[in-house]
DRENMARLUM-939211 format. One record per residue (C-alpha): x, y negated, z negated; residue in three letters; residue number from 1. Coordinates in nm, 2 decimals. Example, Ala and Ser with C-alpha at 12.3 -4.5 7.8 and 13.67 -1.06 7.14 Angstrom:
2
       X       Y       Z    r    k
    1.23    0.45   -0.78  ala    1
    1.37    0.11   -0.71  ser    2
END
This chain:
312
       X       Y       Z    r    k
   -1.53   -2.70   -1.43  unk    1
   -1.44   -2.52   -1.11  unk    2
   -1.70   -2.51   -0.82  unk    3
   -1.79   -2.20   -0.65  unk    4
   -1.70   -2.22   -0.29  unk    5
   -1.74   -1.96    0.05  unk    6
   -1.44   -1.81    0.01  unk    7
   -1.52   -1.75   -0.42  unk    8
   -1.81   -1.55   -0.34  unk    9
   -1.71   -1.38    0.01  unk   10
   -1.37   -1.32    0.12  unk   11
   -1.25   -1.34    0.51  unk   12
   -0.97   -1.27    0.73  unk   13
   -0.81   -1.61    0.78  unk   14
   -0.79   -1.66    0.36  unk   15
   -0.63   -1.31    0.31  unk   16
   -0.39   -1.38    0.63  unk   17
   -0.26   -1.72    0.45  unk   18
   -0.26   -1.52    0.16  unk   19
    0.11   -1.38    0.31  unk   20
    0.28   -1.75    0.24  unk   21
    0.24   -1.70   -0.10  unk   22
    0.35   -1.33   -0.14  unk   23
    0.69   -1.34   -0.29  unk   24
    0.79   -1.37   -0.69  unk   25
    0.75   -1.00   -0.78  unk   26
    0.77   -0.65   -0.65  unk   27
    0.72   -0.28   -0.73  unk   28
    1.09   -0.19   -0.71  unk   29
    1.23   -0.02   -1.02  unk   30
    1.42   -0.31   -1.14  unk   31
    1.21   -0.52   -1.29  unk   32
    1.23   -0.82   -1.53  unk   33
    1.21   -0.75   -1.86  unk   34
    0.90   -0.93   -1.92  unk   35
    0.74   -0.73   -1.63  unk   36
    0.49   -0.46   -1.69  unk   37
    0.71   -0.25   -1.50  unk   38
    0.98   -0.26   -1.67  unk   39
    1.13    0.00   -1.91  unk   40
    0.92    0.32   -1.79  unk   41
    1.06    0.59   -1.92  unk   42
    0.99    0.87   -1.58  unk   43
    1.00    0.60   -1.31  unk   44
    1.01    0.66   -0.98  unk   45
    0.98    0.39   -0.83  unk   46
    1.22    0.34   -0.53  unk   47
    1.36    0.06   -0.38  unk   48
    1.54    0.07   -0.03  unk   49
    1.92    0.05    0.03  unk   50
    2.20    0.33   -0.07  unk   51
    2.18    0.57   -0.32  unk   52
    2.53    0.74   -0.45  unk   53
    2.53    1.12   -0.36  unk   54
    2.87    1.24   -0.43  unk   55
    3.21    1.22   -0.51  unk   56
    3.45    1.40   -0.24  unk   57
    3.84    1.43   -0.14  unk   58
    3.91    1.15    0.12  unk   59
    3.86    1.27    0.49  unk   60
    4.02    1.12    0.81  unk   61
    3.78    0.85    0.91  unk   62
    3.62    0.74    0.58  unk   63
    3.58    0.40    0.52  unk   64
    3.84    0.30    0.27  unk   65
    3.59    0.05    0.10  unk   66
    3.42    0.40   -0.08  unk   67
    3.71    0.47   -0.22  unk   68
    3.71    0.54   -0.58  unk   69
    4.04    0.43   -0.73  unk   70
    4.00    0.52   -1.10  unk   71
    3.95    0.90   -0.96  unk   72
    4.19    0.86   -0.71  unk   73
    4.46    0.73   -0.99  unk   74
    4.35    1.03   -1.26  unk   75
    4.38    1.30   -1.03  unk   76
    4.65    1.19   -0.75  unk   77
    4.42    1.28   -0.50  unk   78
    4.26    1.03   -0.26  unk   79
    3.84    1.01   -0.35  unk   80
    3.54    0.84   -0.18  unk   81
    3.22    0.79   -0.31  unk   82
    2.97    0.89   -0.07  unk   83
    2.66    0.71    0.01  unk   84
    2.31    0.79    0.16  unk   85
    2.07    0.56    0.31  unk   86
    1.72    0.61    0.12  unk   87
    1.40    0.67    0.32  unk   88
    1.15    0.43    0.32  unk   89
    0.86    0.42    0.08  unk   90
    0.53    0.43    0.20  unk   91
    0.24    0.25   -0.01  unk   92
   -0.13    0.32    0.01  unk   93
   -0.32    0.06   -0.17  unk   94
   -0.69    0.16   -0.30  unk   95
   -0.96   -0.09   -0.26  unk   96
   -1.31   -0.09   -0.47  unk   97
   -1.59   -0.30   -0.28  unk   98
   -1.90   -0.14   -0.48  unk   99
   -2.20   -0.31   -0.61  unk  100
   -2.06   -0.37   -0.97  unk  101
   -1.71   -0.57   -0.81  unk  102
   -1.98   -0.78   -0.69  unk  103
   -1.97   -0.99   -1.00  unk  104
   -1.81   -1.30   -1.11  unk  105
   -1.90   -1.62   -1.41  unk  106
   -1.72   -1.86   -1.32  unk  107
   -1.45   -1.88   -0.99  unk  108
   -1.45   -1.55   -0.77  unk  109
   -1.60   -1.22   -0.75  unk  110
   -1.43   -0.93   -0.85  unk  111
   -1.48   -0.82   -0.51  unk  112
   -1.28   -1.09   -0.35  unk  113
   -1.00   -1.09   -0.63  unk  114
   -0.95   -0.72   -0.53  unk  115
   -0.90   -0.81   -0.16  unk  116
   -0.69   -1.08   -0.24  unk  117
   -0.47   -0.85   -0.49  unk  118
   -0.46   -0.60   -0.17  unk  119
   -0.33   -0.83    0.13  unk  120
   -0.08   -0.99   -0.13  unk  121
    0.02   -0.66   -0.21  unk  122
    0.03   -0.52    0.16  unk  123
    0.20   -0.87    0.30  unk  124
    0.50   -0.81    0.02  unk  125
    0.53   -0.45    0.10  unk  126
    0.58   -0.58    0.49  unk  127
    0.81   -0.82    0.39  unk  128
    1.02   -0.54    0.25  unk  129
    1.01   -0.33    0.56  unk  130
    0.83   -0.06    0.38  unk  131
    0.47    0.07    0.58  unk  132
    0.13    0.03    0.41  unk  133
   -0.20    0.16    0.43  unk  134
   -0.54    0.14    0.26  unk  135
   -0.82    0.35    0.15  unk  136
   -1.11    0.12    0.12  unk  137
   -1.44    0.21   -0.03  unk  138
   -1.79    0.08   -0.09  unk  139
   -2.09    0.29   -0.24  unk  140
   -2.17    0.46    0.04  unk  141
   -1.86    0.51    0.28  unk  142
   -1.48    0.55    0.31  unk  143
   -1.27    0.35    0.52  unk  144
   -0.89    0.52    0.58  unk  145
   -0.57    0.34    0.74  unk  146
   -0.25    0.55    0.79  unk  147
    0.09    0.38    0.67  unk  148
    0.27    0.16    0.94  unk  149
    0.45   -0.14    0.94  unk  150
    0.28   -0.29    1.24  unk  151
    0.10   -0.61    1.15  unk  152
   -0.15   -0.58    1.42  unk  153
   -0.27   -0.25    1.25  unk  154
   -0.27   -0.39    0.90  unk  155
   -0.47   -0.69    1.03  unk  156
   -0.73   -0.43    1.17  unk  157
   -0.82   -0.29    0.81  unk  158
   -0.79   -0.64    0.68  unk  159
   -1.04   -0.70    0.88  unk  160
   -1.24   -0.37    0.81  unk  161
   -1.21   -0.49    0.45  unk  162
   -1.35   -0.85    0.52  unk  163
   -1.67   -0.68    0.67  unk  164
   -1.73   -0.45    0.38  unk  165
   -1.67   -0.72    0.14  unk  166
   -1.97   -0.97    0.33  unk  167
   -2.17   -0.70    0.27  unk  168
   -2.22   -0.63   -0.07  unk  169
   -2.55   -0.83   -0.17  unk  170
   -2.73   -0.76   -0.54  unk  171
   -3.06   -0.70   -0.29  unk  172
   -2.90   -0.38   -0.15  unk  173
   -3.19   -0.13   -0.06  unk  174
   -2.91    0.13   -0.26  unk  175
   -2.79    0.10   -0.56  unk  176
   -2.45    0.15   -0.68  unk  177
   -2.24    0.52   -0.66  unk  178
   -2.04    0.60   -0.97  unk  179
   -1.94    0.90   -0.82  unk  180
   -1.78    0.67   -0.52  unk  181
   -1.44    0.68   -0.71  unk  182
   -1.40    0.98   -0.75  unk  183
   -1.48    1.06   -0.34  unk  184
   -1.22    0.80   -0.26  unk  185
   -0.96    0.93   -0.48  unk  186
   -1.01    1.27   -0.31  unk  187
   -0.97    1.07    0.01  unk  188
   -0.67    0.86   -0.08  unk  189
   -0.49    1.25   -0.23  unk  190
   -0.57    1.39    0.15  unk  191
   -0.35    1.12    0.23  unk  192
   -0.06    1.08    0.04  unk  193
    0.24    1.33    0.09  unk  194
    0.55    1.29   -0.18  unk  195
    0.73    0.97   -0.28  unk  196
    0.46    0.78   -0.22  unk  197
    0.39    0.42   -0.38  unk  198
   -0.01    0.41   -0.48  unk  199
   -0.18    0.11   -0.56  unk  200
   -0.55    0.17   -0.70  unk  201
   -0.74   -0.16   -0.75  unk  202
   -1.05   -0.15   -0.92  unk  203
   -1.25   -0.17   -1.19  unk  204
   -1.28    0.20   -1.23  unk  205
   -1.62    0.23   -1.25  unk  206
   -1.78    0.53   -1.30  unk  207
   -1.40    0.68   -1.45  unk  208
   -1.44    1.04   -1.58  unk  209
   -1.28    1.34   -1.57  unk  210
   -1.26    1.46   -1.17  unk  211
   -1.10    1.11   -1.16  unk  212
   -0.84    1.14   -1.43  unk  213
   -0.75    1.52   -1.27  unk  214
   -0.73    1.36   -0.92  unk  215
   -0.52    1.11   -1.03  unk  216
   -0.30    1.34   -1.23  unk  217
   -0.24    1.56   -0.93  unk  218
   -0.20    1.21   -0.72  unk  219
    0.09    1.15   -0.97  unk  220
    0.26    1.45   -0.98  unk  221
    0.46    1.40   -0.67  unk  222
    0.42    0.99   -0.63  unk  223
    0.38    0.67   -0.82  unk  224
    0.08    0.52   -0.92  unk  225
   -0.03    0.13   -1.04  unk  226
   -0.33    0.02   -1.16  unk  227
   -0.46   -0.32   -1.11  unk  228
   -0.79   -0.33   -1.30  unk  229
   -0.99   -0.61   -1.20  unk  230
   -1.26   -0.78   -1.47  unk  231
   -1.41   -1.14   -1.53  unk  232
   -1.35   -1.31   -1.87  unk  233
   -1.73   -1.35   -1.92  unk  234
   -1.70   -0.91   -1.93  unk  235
   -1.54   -0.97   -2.26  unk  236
   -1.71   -1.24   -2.41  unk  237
   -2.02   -1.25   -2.29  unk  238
   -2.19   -1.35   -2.66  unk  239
   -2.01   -1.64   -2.66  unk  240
   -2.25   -1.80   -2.42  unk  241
   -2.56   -1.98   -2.50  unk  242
   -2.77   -1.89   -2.22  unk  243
   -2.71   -1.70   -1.88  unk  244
   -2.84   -1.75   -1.54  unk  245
   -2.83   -1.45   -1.34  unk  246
   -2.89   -1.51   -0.95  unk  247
   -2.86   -1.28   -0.65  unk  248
   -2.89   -1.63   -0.39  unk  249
   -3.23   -1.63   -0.42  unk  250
   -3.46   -1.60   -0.73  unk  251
   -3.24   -1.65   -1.06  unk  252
   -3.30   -1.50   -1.45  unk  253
   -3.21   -1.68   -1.79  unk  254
   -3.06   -1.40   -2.05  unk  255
   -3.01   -1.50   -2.39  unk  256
   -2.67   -1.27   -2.49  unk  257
   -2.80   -1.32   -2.87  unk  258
   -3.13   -1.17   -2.82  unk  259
   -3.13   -0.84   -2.98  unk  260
   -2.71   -0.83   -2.97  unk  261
   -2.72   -0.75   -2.60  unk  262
   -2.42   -0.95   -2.55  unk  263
   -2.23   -0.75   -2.89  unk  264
   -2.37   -0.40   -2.69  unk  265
   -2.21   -0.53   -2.38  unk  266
   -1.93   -0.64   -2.48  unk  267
   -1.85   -0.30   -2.69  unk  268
   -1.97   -0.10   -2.40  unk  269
   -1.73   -0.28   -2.18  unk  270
   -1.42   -0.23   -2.38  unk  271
   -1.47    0.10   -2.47  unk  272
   -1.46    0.16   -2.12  unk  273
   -1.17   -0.02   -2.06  unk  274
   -1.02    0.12   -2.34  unk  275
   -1.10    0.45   -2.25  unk  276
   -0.93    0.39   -1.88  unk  277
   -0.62    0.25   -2.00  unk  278
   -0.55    0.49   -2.29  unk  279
   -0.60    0.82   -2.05  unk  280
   -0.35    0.60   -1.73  unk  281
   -0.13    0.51   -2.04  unk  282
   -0.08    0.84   -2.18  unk  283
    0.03    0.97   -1.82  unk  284
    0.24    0.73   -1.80  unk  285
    0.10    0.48   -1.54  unk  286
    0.11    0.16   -1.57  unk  287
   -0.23   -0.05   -1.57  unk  288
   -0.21   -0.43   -1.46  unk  289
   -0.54   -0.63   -1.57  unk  290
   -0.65   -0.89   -1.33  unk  291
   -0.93   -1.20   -1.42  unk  292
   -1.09   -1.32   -1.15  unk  293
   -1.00   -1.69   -1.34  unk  294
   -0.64   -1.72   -1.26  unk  295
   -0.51   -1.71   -0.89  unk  296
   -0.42   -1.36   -0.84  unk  297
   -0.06   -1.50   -0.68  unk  298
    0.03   -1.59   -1.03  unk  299
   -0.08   -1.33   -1.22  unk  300
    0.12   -1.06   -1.02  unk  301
    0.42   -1.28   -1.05  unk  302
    0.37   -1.30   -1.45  unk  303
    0.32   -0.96   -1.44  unk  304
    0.54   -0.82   -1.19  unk  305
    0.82   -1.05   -1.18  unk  306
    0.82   -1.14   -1.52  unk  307
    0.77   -1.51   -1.42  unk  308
    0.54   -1.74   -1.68  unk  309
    0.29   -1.93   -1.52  unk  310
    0.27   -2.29   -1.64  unk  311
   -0.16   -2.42   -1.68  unk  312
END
């Protein structure tokens, strides 16, 4: 039985700094492991950096020699090169959900915190690449935006922007939550993004309808977009426990799931949501990447993104 501790229920810099030592084992670059989710998409776009082939020319004075191509050369009699062209970087923008329903977690960490942690991993690997990152980050009532860069001094200032919106969600919150919060981000995070972009949304899409699917859809037109939809186990099975204690840190509640089939009601509400969500990102093509708030979220990206299985 694991033991809640600080950093379970609220996040802070340090933790998603030290995060950085463990960010390696995966990546969003087209080749993927078979076993990764990214593997085998059929309209990829996915860039990685290095040289991409852009023609096939007669040999000019000055060249270098190592680009010739001597099966052409030998067919035609002519001397060929293969010419190369240095690929632009890739910017990623990573979307961060810290509403009042992320606030949530049965047994190890909050959604919240799982979803910062799955966004410094993520911006520390895309460092590590020499690619720039930036961030949209969102609660339910404001919208916090970072440009692309690859200076760490920058990243660590909407790190930390994202530590002090996570310390402040609290279930006692004067206001509730704002389903329509998603969809205002999203609007946000498409104001931002130019062409060729790498998108990262991580949530757990929330208040998902249709300005959301259409935002996305025009989002994807010209970039790439993954999903990392965040939920706790207890979302899925909630009847299989006896009894619940529901506390916000100070006065708790006892729910029994079996009393009129409110566990069987949540549970079917929950995955038709879910189902709903990945069916619309599947059918456009964009990949969705659950995350539990169970296993380390290291792991799980490297099972899922680097095709690596995880030994527990």
């Amino acid at each position: 039985m694991h033991t809640p501790t600080g950093e379970d229920i609220y996040t802070n810099l340090h933790a998603l700094v030290r995060l950085r030592y463990t960010a390696r084992g995966f990546n969003y670059l087209p080749r993927q492991p078979v076993r990764s989710l990214l593997s085998g998409r059929k309209r990829s776009r996915l860039r990685g950096r290095g040289l991409d082939f852009d023609e096939l020319r007669h040999y000019r004075p000055g060249d270098d020699i190592r680009n010739m191509d001597w099966r052409v050369t030998n067919r035609t009699g002519k001397p060929h090169v293969r010419v190369y062209t240095e690929e632009r970087d890739r910017p990623v923008v990573i979307l961060v959900d810290q509403r009042l329903p992320m606030f949530f977690g049965s047994q190890h960490k909050m959604k919240s915190v799982v979803a910062a942690e799955v966004a410094a991993i993520t911006a520390w690997r895309v460092l590590s690449v020499g690619d720039r990152i930036g961030a949209i980050l969102f609660n339910d009532s404001r919208t916090l935006e970072a440009r692309p860069t690859r200076n760490e001094r920058r990243v660590m200032g909407w790190l930390g922007d994202l530590t002090t919106m996570n310390n402040e969600l609290t279930v006692t919150a004067r206001r509730g939550s704002n389903p329509d919060a998603l969809a205002q981000a999203l609007l946000a995070l498409e104001r931002n993004v130019g062409h060729d972009y790498l998108v990262v949304l991580i949530s757990d899409f929330y208040g998902w309808n249709d300005t959301t699917l259409k935002t996305i859809r025009r989002i994807r037109r010209h970039n790439d977009i993954v999903c990392s939809l965040i939920y706790d186990p207890l979302e899925r099975d909630i009847s299989m426990a006896e009894k619940l204690v529901v506390s916000d840190g100070k006065f708790q509640l006892e729910i029994d799931p079996e009393r009129q089939g409110l566990g069987q009601k949540f549970e079917a509400s929950f995955e038709s949501s879910v189902a709903h969500v990945q069916g619309e990102l599947k059918r456009h093509d964009i990949p969705v990447i659950p995350i539990d708030t169970v296993t380390p979220v290291t792991d799980q990206l490297r099972e899922k993104l680097g095709g690596q299985r995880v030994l527990v």
